[in-house]
DSSP file (Angstrom, degrees, kcal/mol; ACC not computed):
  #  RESIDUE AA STRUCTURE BP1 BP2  ACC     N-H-->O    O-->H-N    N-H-->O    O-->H-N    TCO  KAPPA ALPHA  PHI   PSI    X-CA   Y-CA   Z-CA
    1    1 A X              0   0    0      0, 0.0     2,-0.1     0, 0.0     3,-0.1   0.000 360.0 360.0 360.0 125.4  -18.3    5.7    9.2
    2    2 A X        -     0   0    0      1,-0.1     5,-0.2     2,-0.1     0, 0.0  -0.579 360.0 -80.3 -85.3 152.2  -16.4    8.0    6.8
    3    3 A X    >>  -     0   0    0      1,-0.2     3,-3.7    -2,-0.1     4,-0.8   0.086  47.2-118.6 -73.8 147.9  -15.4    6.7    3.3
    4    4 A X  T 34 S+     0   0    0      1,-0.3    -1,-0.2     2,-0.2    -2,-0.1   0.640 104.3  75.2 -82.7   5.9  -12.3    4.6    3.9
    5    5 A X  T 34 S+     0   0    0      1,-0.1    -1,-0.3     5,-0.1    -2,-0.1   0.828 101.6  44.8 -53.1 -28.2  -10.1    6.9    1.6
    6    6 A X  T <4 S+     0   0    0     -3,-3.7    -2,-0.2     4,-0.1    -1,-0.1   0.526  89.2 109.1 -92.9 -24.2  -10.1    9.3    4.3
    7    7 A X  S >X S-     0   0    0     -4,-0.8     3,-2.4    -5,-0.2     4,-1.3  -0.380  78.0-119.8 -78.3 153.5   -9.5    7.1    7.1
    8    8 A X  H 3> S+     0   0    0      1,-0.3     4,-1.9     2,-0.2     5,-0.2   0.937 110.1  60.2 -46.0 -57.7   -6.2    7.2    9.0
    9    9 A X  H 3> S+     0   0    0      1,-0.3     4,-0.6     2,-0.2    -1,-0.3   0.560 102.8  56.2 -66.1   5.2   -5.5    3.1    8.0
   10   10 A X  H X> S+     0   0    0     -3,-2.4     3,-2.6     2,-0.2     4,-2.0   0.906 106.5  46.4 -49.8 -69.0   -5.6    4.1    4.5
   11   11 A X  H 3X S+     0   0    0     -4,-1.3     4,-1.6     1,-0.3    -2,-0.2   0.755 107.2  57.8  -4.5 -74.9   -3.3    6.2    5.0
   12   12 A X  H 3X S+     0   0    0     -4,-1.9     4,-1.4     1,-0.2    -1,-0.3   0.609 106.5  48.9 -42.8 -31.9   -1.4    3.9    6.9
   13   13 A X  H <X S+     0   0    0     -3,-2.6     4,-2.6    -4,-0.6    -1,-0.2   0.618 107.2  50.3 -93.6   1.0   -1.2    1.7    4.4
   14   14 A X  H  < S+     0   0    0     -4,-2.0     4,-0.2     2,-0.2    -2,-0.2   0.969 105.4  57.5 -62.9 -38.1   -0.2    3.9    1.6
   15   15 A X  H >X S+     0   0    0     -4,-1.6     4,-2.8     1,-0.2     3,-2.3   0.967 111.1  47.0 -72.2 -50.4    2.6    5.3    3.6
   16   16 A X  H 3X S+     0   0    0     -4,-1.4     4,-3.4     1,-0.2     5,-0.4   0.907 109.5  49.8 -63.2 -21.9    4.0    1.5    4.0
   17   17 A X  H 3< S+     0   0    0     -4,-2.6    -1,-0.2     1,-0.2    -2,-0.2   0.597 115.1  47.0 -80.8   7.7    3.7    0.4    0.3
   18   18 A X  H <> S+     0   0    0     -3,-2.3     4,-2.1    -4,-0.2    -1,-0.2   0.820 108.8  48.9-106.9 -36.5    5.5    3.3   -0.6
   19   19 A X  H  X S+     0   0    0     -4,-2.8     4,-2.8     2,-0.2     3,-0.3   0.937 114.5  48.0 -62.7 -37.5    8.1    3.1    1.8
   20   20 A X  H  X S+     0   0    0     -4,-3.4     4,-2.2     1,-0.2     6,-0.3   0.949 103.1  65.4 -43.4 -50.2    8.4   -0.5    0.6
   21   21 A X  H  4>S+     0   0    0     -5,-0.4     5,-2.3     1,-0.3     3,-0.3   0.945 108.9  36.1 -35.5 -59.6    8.3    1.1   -2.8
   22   22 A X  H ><5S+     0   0    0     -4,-2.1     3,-1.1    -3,-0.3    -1,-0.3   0.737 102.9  67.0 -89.1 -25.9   11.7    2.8   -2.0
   23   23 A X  H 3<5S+     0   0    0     -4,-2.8    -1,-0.3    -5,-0.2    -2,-0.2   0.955 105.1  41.8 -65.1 -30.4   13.5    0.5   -0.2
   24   24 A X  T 3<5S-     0   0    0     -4,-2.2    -1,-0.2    -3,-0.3    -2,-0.2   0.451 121.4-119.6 -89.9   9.3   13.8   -2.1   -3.2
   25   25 A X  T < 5 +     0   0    0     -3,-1.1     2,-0.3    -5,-0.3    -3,-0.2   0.922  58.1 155.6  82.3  11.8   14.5    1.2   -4.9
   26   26 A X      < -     0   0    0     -5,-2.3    -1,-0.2    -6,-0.3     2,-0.2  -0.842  34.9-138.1-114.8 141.8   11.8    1.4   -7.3
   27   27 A X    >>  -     0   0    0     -2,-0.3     4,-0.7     1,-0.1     3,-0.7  -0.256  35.1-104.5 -84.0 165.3   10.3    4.8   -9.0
   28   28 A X  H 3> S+     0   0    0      1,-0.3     4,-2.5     2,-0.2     5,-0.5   0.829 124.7  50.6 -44.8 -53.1    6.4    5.1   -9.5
   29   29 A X  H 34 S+     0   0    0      1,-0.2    -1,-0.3     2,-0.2    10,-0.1   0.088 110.4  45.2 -85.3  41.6    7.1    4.5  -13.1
   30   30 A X  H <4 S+     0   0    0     -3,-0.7     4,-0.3    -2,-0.4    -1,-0.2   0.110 111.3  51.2 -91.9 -35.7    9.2    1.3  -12.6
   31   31 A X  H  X S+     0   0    0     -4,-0.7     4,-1.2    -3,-0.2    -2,-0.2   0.776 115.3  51.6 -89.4 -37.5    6.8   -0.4   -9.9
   32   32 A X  T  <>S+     0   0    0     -4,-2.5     5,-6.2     2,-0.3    -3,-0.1   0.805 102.8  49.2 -94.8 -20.4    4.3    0.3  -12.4
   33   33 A X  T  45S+     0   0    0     -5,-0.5     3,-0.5     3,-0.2    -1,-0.2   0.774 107.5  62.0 -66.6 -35.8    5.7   -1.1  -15.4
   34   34 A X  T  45S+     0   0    0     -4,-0.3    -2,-0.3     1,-0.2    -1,-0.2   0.912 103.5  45.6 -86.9 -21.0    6.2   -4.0  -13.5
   35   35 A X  T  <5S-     0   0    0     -4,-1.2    -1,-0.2     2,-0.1    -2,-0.2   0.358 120.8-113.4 -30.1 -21.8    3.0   -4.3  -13.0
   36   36 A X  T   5S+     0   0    0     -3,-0.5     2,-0.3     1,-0.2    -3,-0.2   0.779  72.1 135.6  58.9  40.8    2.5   -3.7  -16.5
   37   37 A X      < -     0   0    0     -5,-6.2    -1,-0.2     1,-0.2     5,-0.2  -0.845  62.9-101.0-105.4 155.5    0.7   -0.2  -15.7
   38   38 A X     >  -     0   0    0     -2,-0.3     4,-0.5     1,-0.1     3,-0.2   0.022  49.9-104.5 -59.2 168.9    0.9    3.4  -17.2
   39   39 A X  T >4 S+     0   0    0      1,-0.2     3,-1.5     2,-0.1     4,-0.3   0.959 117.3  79.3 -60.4 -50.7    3.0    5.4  -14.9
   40   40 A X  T 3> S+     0   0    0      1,-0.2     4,-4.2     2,-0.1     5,-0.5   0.728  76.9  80.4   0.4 -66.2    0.0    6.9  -13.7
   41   41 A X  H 3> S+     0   0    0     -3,-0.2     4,-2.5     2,-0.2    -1,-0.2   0.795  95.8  30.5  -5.6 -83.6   -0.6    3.9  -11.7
   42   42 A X  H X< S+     0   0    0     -3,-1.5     3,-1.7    -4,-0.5     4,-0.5   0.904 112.8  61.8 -76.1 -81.2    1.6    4.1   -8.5
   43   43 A X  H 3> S+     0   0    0      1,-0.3     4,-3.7    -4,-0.3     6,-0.4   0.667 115.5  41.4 -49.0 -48.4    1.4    8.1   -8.4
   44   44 A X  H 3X>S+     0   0    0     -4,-4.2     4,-2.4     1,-0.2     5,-2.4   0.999 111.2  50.0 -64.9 -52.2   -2.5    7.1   -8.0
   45   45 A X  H X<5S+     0   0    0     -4,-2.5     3,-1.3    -3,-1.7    -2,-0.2   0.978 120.0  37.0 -39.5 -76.5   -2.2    4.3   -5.7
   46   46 A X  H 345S+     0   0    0     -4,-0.5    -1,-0.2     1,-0.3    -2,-0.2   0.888 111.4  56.3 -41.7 -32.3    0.1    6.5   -3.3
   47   47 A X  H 3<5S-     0   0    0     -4,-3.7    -1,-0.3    -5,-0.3    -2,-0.2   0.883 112.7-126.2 -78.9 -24.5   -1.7    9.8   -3.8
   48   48 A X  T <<5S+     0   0    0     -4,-2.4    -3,-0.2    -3,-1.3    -2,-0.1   0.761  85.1 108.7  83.9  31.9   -5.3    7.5   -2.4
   49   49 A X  S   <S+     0   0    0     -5,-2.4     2,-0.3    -6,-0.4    -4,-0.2   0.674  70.6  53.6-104.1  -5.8   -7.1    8.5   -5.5
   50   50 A X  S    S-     0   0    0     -6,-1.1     2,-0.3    -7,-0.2    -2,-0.0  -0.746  82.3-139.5-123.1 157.6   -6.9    5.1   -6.9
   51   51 A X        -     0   0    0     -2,-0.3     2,-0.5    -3,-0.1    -6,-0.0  -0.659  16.5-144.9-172.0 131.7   -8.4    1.6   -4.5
   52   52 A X        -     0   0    0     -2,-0.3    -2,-0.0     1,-0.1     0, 0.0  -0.951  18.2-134.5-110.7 120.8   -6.0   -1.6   -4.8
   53   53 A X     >  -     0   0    0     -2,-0.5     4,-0.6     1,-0.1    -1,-0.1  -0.107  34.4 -97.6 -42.2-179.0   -8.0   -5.0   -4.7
   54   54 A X  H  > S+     0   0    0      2,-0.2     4,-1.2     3,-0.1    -1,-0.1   0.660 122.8  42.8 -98.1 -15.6   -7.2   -7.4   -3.0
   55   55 A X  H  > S+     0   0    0      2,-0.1     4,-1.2     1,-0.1    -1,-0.1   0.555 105.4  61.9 -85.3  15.0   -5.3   -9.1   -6.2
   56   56 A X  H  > S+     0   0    0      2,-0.2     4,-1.7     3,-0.1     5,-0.2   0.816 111.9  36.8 -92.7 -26.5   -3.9   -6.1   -7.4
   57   57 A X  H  X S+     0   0    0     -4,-0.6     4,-2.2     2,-0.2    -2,-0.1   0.801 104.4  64.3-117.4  33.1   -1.9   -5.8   -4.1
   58   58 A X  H  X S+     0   0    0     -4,-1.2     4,-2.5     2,-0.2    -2,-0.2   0.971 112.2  39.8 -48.6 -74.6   -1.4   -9.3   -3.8
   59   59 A X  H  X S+     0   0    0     -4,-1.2     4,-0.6     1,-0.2    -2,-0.2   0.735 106.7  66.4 -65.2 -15.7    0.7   -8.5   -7.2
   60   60 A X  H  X S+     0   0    0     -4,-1.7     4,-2.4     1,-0.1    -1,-0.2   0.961  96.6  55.8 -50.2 -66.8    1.9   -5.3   -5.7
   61   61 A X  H  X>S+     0   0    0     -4,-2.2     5,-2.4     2,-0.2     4,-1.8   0.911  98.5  57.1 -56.7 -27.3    3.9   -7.2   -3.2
   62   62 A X  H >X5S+     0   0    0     -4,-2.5     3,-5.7     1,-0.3     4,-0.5   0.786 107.9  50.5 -64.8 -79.1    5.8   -9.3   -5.4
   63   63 A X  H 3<5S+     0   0    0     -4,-0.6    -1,-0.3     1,-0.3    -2,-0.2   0.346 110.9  45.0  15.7 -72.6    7.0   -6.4   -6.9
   64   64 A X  H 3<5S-     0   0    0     -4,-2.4    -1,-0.3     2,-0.2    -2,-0.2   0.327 113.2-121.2 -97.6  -7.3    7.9   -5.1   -4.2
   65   65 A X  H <<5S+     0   0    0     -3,-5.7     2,-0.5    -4,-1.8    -3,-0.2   0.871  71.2 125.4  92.4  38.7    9.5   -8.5   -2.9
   66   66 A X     << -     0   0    0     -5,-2.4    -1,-0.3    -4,-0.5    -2,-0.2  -0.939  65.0-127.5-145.6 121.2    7.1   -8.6    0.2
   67   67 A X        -     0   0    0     -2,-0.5    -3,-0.1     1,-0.1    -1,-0.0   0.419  22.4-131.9 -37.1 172.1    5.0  -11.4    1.1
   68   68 A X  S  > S+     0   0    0      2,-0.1     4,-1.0     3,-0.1    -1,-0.1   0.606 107.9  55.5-127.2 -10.6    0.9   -9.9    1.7
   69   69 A X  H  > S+     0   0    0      1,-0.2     4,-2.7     3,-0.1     5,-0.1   0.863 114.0  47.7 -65.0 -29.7    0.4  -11.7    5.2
   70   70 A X  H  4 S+     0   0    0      1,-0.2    -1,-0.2     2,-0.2    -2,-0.1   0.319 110.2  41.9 -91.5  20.5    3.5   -9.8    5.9
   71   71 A X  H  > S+     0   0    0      3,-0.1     4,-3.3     2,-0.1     3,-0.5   0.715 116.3  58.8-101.3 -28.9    2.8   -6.5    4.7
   72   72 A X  H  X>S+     0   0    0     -4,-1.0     4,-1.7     1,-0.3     5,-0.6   0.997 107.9  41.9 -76.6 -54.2   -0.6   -7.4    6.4
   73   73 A X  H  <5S+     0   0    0     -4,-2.7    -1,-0.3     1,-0.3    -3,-0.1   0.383 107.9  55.1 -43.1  -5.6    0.9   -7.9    9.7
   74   74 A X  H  >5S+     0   0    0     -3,-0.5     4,-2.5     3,-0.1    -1,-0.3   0.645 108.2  57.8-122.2 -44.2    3.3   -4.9    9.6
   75   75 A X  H  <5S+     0   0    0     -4,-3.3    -2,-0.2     2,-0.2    -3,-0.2   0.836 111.2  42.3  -8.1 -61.0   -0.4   -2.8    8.9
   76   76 A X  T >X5S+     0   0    0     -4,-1.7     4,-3.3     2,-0.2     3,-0.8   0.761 112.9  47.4 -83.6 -54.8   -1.7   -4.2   12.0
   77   77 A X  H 3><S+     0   0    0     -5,-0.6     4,-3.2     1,-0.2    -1,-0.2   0.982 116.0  54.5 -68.2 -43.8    1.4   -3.6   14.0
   78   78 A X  H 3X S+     0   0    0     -4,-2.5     4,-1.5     1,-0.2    -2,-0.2   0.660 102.6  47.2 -25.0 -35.1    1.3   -0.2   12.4
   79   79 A X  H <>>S+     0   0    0     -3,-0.8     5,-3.1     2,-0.2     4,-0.7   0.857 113.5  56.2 -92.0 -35.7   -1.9    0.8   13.3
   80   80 A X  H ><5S+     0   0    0     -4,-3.3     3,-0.9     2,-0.2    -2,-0.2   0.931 107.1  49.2 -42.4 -49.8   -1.0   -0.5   17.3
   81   81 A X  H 3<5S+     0   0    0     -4,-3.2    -1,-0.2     1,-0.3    -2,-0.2   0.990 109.7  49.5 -67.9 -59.1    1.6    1.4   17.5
   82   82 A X  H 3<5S-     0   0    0     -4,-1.5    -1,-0.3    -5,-0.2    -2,-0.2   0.488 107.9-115.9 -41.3 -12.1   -0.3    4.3   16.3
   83   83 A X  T <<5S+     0   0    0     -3,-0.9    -3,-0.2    -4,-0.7    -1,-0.1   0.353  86.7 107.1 109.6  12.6   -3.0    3.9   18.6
   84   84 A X      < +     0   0    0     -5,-3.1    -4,-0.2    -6,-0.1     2,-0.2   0.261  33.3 136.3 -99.4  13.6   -5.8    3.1   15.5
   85   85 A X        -     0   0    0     -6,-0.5    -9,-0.0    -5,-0.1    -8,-0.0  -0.296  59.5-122.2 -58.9 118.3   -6.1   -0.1   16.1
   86   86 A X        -     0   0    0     -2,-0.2     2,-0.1     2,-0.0    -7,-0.0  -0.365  22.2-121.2 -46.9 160.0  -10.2   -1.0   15.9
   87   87 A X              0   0    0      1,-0.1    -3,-0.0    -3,-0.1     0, 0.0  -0.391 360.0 360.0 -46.7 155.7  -11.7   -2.6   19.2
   88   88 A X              0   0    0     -2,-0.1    -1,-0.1     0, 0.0    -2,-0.0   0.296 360.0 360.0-122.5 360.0  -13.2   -6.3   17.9
């Protein structure tokens, strides 16, 4: 299995927490302040050089005004639509 930076659902979820990112209207350096991180922060997060726990993006969603079962669930549905959905 190749390291899961590289895999497409990483991907996938960067692209939504960034689009989230922009709907509420929030810069890199604003989402990350509220977070109470150097700017640095989101630029990393989006770019995949930087790994979220799972409570930093627990605290991500508030930010970002978005539940985390529903971000997880709009992942999922993501991944369907795209056709990357694992087998279980």
């Amino acid at each position: 299995m190749s390291k899961t930076i590289y895999r497409p659902e990483h991907t996938a979820l960067l692209a939504l927490l960034k689009k989230h990112r922009k709907a509420v209207g929030m810069t890199q350096a604003q989402c990350s302040t509220a977070l109470s991180r150097p700017q640095s922060f989101m630029s990393d997060v989006e770019s995949g050089a930087r790994r979220l726990d799972i409570v930093q993006l627990r605290d991500l969603c508030k930010v970002l005004g978005i539940g985390l079962p529903d971000l997880i669930a709009e992942f999922e549905r993501s991944l369907s639509v795209d056709g990357k959905a694992e087998s279980q």
